[in-house]
C-alpha positions as CSV (number, residue, x, y, z in Angstrom):
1,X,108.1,103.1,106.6
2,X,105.2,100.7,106.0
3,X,101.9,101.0,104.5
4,X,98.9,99.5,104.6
5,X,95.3,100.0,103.0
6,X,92.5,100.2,105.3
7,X,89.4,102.1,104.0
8,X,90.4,103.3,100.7
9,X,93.0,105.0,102.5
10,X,97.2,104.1,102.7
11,X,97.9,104.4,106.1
12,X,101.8,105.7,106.7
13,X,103.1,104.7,109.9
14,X,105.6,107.7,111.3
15,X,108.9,107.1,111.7
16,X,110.1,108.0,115.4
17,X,106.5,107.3,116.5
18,X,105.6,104.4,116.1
19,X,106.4,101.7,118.8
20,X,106.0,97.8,118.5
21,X,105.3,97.0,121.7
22,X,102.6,100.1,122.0
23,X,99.0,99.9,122.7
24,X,97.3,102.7,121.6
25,X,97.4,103.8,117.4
26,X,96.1,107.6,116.7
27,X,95.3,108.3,112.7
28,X,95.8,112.1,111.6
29,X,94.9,112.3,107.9
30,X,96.9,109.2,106.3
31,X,100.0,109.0,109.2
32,X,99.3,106.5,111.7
33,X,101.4,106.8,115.4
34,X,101.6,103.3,117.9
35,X,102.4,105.3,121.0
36,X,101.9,104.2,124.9
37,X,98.5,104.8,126.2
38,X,100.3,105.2,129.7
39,X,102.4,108.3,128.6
40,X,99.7,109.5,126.4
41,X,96.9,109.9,129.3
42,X,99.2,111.4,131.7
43,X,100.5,113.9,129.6
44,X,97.1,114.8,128.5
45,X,93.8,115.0,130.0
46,X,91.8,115.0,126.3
47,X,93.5,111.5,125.8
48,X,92.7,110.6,129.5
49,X,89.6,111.2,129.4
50,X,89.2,109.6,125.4
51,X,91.1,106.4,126.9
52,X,88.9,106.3,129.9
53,X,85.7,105.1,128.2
54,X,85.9,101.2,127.9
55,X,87.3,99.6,124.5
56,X,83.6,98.4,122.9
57,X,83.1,95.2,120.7
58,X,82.2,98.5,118.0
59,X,85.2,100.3,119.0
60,X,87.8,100.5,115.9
61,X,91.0,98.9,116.5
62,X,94.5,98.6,114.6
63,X,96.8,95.6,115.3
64,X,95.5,95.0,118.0
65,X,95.5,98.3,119.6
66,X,92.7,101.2,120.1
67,X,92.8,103.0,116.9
68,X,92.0,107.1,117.3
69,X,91.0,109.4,114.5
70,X,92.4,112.8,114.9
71,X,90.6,115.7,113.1
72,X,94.2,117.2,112.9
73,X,96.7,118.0,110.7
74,X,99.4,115.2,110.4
75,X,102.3,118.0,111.2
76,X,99.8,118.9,114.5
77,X,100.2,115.0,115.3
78,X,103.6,114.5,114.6
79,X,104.3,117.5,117.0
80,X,102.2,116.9,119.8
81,X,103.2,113.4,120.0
82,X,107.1,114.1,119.5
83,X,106.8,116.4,122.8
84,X,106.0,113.7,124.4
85,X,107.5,110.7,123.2
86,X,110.8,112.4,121.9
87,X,113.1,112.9,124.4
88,X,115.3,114.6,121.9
């Protein structure tokens, strides 16, 4: 697991969900997740409709990808996400 400071705050990326070659990155708390923006808008028609409005010269972004601040829990995240993106 690596970390990195942005905003005074140590970011912790989540083991399991956090993909390389992923384009969209969703902060819960201090837990980042690099998930697929494909998967995540068809599963779910908040993200859809989040991901829908165009990426902005303003708009916040991680690595390279659109970065998402979640109002949840981490533990909310990290379950949400798994039922998606956890086969398992």
């Amino acid at each position: 697991m690596s970390q990195e400071n942005t905003t005074n705050i140590i970011l912790t990326k989540a083991d399991g969900l956090w993909f390389e070659d992923a384009n969209v990155v969703i902060q819960a708390g201090a837990k980042i997740f690099r998930v697929y923006r494909c998967m995540l808008t068809a599963r779910s028609p908040v993200f859809h409709d989040i991901l829908a409005i165009p990426a902005s010269e303003t708009h916040e972004m991680y690595e390279d990808c659109i970065l998402i601040h979640m109002p949840d829990s981490e533990e909310d995240v990290t379950s949400f996400l798994s039922a998606i993106f956890d086969s398992s």
